[in-house]
Each structure stands twice: as C-alpha cells, then as structure tokens.
VEXSEDREN-23656 format. One record per atom (N, C-alpha, C): residue number from 1; residue in one letter; chain; atom name; x, z, y. Coordinates in steps of 0.05 Angstrom, whole numbers, plus 5000, padded with zeros to 4 digits. Example, Ala and Ser with C-alpha at 12.3 -4.5 7.8 and 13.67 -1.06 7.14 Angstrom:
REM VEXSEDREN-23656
    nr   rest   kette   atom     px     pz     py
     1      A       A      N   5264   5156   4886
     1      A       A     CA   5246   5156   4910
     1      A       A      C   5264   5156   4934
     2      S       A      N   5257   5142   4955
     2      S       A     CA   5273   5143   4979
     2      S       A      C   5258   5157   5001
END
This chain:
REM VEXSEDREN-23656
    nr   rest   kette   atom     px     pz     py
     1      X       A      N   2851   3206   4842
     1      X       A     CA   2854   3229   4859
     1      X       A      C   2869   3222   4885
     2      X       A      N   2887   3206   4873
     2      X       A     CA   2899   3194   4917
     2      X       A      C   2891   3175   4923
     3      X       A      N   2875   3172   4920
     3      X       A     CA   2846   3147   4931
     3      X       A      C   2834   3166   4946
     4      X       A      N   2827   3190   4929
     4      X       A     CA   2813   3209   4949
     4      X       A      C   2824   3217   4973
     5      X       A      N   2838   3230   4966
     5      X       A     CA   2863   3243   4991
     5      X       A      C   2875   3222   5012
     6      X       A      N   2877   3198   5006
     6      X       A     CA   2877   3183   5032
     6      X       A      C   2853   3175   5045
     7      X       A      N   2825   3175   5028
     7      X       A     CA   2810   3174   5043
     7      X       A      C   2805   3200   5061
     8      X       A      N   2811   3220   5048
     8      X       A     CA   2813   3252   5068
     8      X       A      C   2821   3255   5094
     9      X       A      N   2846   3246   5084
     9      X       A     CA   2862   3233   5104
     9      X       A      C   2859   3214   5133
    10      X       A      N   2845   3200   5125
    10      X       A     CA   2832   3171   5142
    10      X       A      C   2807   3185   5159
    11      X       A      N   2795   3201   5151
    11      X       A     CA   2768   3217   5148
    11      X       A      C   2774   3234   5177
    12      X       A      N   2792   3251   5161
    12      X       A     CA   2799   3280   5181
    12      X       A      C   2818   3270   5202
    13      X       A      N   2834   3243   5201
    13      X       A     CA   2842   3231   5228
    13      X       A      C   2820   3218   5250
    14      X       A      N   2792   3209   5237
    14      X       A     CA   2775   3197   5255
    14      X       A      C   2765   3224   5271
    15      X       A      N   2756   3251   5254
    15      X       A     CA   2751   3268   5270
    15      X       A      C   2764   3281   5294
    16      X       A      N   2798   3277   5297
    16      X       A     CA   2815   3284   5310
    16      X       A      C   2819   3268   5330
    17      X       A      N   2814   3246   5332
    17      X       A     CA   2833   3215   5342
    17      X       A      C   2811   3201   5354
    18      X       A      N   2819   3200   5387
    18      X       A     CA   2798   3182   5399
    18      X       A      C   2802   3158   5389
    19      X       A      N   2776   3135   5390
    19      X       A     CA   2780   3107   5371
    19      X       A      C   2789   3088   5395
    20      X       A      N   2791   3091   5413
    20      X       A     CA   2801   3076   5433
    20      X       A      C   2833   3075   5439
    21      X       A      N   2827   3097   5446
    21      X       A     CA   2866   3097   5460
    21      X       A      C   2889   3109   5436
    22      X       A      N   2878   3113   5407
    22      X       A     CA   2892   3133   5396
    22      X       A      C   2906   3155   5398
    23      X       A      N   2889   3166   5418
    23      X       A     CA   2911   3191   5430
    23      X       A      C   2887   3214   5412
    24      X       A      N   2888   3240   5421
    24      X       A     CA   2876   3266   5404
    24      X       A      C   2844   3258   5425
    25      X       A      N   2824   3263   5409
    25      X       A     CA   2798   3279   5427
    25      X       A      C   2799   3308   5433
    26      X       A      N   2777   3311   5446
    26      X       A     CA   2772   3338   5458
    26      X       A      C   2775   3361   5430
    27      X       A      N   2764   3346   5408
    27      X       A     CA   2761   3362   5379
    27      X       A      C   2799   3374   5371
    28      X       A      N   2812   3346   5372
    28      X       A     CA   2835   3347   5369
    28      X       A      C   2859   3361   5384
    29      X       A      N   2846   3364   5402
    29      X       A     CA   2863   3379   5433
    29      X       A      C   2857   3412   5432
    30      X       A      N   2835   3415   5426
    30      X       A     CA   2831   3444   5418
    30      X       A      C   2851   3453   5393
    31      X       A      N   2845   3440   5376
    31      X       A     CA   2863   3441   5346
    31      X       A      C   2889   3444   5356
    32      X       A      N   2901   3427   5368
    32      X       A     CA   2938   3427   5387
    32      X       A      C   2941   3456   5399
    33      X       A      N   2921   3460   5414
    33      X       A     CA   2920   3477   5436
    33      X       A      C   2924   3511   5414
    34      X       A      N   2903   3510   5401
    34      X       A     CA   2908   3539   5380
    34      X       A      C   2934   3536   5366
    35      X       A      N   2957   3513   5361
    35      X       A     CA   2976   3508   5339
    35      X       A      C   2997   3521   5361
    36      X       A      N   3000   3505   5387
    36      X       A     CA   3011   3507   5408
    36      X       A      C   3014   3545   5413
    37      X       A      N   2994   3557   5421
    37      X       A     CA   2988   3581   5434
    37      X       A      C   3002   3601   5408
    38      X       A      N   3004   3587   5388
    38      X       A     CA   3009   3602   5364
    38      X       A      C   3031   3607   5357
    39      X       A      N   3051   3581   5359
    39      X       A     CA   3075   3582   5360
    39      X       A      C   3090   3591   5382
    40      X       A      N   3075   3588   5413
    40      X       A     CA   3091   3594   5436
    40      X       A      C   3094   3628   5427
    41      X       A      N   3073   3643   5404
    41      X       A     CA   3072   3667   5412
    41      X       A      C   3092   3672   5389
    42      X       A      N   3092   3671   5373
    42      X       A     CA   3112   3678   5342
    42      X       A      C   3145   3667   5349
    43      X       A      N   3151   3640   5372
    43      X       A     CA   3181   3642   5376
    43      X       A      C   3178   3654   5409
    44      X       A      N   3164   3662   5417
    44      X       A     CA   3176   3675   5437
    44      X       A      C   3179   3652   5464
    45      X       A      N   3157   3628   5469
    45      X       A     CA   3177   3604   5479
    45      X       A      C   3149   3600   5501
    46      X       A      N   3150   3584   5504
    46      X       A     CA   3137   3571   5538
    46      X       A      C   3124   3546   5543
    47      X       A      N   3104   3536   5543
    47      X       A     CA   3091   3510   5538
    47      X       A      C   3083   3502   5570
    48      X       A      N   3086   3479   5576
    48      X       A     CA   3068   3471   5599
    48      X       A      C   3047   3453   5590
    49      X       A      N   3020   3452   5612
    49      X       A     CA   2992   3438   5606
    49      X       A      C   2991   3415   5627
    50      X       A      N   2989   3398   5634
    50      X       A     CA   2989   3376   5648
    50      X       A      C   2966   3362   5646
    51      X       A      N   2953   3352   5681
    51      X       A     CA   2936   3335   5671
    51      X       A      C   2937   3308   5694
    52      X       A      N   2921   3291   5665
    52      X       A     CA   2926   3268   5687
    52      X       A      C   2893   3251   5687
    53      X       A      N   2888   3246   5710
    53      X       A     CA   2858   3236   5720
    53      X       A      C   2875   3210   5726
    54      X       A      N   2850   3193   5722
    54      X       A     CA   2854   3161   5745
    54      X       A      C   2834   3167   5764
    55      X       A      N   2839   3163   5790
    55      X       A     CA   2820   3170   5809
    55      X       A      C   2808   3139   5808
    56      X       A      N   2780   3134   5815
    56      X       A     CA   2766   3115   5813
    56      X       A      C   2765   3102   5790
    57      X       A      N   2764   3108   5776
    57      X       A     CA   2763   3096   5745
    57      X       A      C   2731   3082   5752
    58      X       A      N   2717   3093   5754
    58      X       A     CA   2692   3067   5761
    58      X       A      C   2694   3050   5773
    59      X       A      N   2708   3039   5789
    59      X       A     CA   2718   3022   5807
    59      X       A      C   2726   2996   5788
    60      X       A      N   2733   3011   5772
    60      X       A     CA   2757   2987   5750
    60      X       A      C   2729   2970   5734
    61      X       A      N   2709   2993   5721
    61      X       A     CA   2693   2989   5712
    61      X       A      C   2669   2968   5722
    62      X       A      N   2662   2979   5757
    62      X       A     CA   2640   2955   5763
    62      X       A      C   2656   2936   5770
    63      X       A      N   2679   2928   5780
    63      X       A     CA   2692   2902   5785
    63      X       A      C   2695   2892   5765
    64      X       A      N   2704   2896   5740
    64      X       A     CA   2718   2877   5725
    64      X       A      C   2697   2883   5692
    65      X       A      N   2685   2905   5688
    65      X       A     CA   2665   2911   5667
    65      X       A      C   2688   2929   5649
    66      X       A      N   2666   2935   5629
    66      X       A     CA   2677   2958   5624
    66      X       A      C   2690   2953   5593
    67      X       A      N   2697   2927   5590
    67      X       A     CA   2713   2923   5571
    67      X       A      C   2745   2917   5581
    68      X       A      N   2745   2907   5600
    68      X       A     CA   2769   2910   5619
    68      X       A      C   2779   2947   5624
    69      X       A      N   2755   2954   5621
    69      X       A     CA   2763   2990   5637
    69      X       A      C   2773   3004   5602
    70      X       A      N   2775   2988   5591
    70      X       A     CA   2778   3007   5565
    70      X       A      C   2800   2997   5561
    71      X       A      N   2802   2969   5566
    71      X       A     CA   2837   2955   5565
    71      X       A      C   2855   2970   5589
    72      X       A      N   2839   2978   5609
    72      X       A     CA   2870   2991   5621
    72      X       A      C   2872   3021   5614
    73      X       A      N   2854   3040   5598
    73      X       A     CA   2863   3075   5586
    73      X       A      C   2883   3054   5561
    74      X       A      N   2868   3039   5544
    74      X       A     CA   2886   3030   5520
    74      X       A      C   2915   3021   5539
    75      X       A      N   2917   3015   5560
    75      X       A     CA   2942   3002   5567
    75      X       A      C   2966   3035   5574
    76      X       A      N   2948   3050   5585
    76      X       A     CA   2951   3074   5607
    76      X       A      C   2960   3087   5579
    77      X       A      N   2944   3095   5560
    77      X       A     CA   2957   3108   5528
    77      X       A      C   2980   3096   5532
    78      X       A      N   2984   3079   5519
    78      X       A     CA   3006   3063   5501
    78      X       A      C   3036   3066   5522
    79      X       A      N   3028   3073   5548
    79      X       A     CA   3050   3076   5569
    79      X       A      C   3054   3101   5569
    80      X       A      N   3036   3116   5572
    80      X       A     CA   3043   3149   5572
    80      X       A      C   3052   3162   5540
    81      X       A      N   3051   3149   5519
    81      X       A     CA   3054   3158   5482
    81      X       A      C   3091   3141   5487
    82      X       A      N   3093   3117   5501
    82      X       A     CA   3124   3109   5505
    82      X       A      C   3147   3123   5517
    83      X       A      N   3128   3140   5540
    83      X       A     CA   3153   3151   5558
    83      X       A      C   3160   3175   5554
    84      X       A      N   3131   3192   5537
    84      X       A     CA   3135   3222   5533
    84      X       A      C   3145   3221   5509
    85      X       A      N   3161   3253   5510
    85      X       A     CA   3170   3257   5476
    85      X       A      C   3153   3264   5456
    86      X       A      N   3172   3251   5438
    86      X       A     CA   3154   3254   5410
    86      X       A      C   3132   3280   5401
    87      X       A      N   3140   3308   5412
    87      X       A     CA   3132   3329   5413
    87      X       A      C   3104   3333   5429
    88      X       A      N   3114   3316   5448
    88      X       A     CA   3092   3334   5468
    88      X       A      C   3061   3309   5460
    89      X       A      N   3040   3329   5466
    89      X       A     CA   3018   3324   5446
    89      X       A      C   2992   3315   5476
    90      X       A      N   2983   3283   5471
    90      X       A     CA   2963   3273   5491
    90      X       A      C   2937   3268   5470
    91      X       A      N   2918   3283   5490
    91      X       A     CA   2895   3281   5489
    91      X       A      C   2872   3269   5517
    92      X       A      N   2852   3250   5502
    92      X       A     CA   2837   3244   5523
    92      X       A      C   2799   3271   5518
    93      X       A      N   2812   3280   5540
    93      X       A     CA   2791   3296   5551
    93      X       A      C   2759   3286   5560
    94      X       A      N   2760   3269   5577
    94      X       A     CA   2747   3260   5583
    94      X       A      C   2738   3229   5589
    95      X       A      N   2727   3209   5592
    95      X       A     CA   2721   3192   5597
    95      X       A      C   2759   3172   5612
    96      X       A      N   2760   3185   5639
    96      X       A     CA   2792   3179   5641
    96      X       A      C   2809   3199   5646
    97      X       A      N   2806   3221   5637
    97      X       A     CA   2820   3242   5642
    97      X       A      C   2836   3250   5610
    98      X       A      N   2864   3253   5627
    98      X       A     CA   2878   3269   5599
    98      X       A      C   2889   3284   5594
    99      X       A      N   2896   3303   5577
    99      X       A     CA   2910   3329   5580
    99      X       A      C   2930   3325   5563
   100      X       A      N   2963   3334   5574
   100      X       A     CA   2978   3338   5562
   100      X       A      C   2994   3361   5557
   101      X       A      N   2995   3375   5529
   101      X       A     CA   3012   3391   5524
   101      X       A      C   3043   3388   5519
   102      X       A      N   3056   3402   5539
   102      X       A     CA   3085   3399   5532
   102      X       A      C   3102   3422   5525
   103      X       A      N   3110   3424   5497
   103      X       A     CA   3118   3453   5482
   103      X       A      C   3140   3445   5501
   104      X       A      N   3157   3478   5490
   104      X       A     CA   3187   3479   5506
   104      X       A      C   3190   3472   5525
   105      X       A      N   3169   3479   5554
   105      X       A     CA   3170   3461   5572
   105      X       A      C   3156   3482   5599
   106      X       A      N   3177   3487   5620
   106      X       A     CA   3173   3511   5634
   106      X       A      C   3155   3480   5660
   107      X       A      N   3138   3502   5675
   107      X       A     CA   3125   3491   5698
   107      X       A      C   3132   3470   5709
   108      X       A      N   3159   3476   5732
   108      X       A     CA   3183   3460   5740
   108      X       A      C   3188   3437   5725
   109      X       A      N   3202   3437   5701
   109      X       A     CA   3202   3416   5687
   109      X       A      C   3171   3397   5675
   110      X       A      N   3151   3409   5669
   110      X       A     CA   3126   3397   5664
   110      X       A      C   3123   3384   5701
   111      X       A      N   3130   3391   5723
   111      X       A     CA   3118   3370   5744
   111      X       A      C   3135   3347   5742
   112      X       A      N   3161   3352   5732
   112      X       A     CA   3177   3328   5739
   112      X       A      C   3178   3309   5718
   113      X       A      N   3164   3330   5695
   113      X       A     CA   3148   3299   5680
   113      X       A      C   3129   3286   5682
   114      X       A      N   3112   3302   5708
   114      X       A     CA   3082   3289   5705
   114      X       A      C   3094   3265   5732
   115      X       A      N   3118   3278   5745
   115      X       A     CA   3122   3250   5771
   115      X       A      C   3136   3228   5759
   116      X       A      N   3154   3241   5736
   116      X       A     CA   3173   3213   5725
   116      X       A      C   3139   3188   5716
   117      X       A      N   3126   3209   5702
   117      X       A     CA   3105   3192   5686
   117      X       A      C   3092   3170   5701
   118      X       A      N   3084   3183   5726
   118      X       A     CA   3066   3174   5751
   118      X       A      C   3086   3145   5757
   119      X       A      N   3112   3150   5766
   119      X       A     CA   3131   3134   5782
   119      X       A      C   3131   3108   5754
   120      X       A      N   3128   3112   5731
   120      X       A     CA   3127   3092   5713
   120      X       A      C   3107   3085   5709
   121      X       A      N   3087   3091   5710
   121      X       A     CA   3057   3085   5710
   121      X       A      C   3050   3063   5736
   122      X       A      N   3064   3066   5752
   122      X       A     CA   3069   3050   5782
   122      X       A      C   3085   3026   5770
   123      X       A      N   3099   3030   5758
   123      X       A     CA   3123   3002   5765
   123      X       A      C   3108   2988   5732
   124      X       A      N   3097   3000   5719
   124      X       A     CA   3086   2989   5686
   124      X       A      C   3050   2978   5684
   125      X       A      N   3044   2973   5713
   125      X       A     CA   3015   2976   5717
   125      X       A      C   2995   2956   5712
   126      X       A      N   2968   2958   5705
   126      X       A     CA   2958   2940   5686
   126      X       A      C   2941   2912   5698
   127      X       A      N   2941   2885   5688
   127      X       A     CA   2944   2869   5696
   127      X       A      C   2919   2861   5682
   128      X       A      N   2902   2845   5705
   128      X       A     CA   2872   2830   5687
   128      X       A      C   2875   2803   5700
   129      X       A      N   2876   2789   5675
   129      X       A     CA   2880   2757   5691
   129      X       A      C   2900   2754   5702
   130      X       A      N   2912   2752   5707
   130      X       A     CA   2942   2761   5728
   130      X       A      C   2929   2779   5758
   131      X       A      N   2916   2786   5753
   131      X       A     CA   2911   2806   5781
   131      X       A      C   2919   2837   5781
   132      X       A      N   2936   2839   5792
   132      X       A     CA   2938   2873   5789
   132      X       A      C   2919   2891   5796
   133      X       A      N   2912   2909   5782
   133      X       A     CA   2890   2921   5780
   133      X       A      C   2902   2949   5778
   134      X       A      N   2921   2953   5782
   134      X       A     CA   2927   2984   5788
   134      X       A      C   2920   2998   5819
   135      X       A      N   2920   2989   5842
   135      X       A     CA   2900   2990   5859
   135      X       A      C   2886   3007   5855
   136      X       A      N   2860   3009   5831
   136      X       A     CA   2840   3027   5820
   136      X       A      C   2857   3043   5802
   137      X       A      N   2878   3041   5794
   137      X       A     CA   2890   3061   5781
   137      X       A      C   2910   3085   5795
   138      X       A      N   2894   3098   5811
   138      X       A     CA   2912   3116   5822
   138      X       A      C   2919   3142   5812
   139      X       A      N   2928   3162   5809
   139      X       A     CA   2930   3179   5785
   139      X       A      C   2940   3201   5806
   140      X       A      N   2925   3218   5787
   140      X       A     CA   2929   3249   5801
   140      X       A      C   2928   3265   5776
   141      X       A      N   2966   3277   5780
   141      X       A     CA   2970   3286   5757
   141      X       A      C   2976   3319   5766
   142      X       A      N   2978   3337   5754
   142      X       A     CA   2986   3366   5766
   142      X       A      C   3001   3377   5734
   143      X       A      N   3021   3397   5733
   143      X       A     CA   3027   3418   5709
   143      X       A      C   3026   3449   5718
   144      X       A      N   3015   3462   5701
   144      X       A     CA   3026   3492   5687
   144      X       A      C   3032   3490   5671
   145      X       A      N   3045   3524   5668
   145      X       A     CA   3058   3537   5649
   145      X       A      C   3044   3568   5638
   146      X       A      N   3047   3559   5615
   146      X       A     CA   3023   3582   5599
   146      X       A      C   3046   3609   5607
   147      X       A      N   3030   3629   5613
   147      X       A     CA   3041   3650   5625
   147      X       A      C   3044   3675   5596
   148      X       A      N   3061   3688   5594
   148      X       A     CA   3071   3706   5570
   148      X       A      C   3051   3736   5575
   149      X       A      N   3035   3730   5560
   149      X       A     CA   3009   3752   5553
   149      X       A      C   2977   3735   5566
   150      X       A      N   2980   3712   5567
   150      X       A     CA   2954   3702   5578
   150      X       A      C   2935   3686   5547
   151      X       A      N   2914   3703   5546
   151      X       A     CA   2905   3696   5520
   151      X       A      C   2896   3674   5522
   152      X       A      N   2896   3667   5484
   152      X       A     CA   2885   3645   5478
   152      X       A      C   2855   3626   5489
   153      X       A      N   2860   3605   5477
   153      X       A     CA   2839   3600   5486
   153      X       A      C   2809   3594   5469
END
C-alpha cells in the first residue's frame, strides 16, 4: 500500500511540475492560484502576481541550439527558487515566461522583488562555454496586487 502512494505521489507531481526547470506548470499554477485566492480571502491578507519574460529567448535558441536554451530557464529556475522565499510559489507559464505568486505581499513590495530578482539575475548570469550569454537574457519583469473583492480566477 506505500508503494502505491508514493507512486501517487511521483504521478500527481509529474502532472503539477514542469520536467525541465522544476518549477509548477501552467496545470500547477492554476492549482496555487485557487489555494492562494482562497486563503488571501478566509485571512483577510494580500498577494502580489509577478511576471517575468526573457525578451529574446529565441535568440539564445538559434545561436547556440536549443539544448543550450533549456540550460539557461534550468539555470534562470535554480536562480530565481534561490533568491525567492520559500513561500512564494514559481511557475513556468510559458515556453520562457514565468509567473510568480507572492502571498503576504502588497504591490510595492512585489516590484522591489521583481528588481532585487532582476539586479541578481544580472550579476548571476548564464555562461555557455565561457561566453556570456546573458546578452539574450534580458528580462522584463512587472508586479500586482490582487485587489480586495476582485474575483477568482
């Protein structure tokens, strides 16, 4: 019987969990997003939504191929899952786009996490061959703040 349940386990994480960057999928981000909207409403509290694009992400892709372009989101995860808190919940949205939810976390404060992120994303930036290749990694990040009576999603 917990042979089963960890395979359950293993199962219902592949459905949640992009296989690349280990961060949430789109499936998984919805799931956050209803837990999130649920609790901001039952304590009474304030979430901000953040997102973060790499502008030119194809760029990375025809220069260097696209096994290189998957080593720098895997690099780009593992830097943004380091700097943010344990709480706040990343998902890849799209191809290079990511969305992050940050509970307990008014507007104001969600930008000056998305600049701290940015300003470390700059000085932590990903390297092919010894060539810096952040160049193509330019990032355009923005936050809100879920507004008190703005329905679910």
């Amino acid at each position: 019987m917990h042979e089963l349940e960890v395979e359950l386990g293993q199962v219902s994480e592949l459905i949640y969990q992009d296989h690349l960057t280990g961060m949430l999928n789109r499936r998984g981000m919805d799931e956050a997003f209803v837990r999130e909207f649920a609790r901001a409403k039952r304590g009474k509290r304030r979430f901000s939504v953040a997102l973060l694009d790499i502008d030119h992400f194809k760029k990375i892709n025809d220069t260097f191929g696209h096994e290189v372009g998957d080593q720098a989101l895997v690099h780009l995860a593992s830097v943004v899952k380091e700097i943010l808190r344990p709480v706040d919940v990343v998902a890849r949205y799209g191809g290079e786009e990511f969305v992050i939810i940050l509970p307990d976390t008014a507007e104001a404060d969600g930008v000056k996490i998305m600049t701290r992120l940015q300003r470390d994303l700059t000085k932590r930036y990903f390297l092919h061959e010894n060539e810096k290749a952040v160049d193509y990694l330019q990032r355009r990040r923005g936050a809100t703040q879920r507004r008190r009576g703005e329905p679910r999603p």
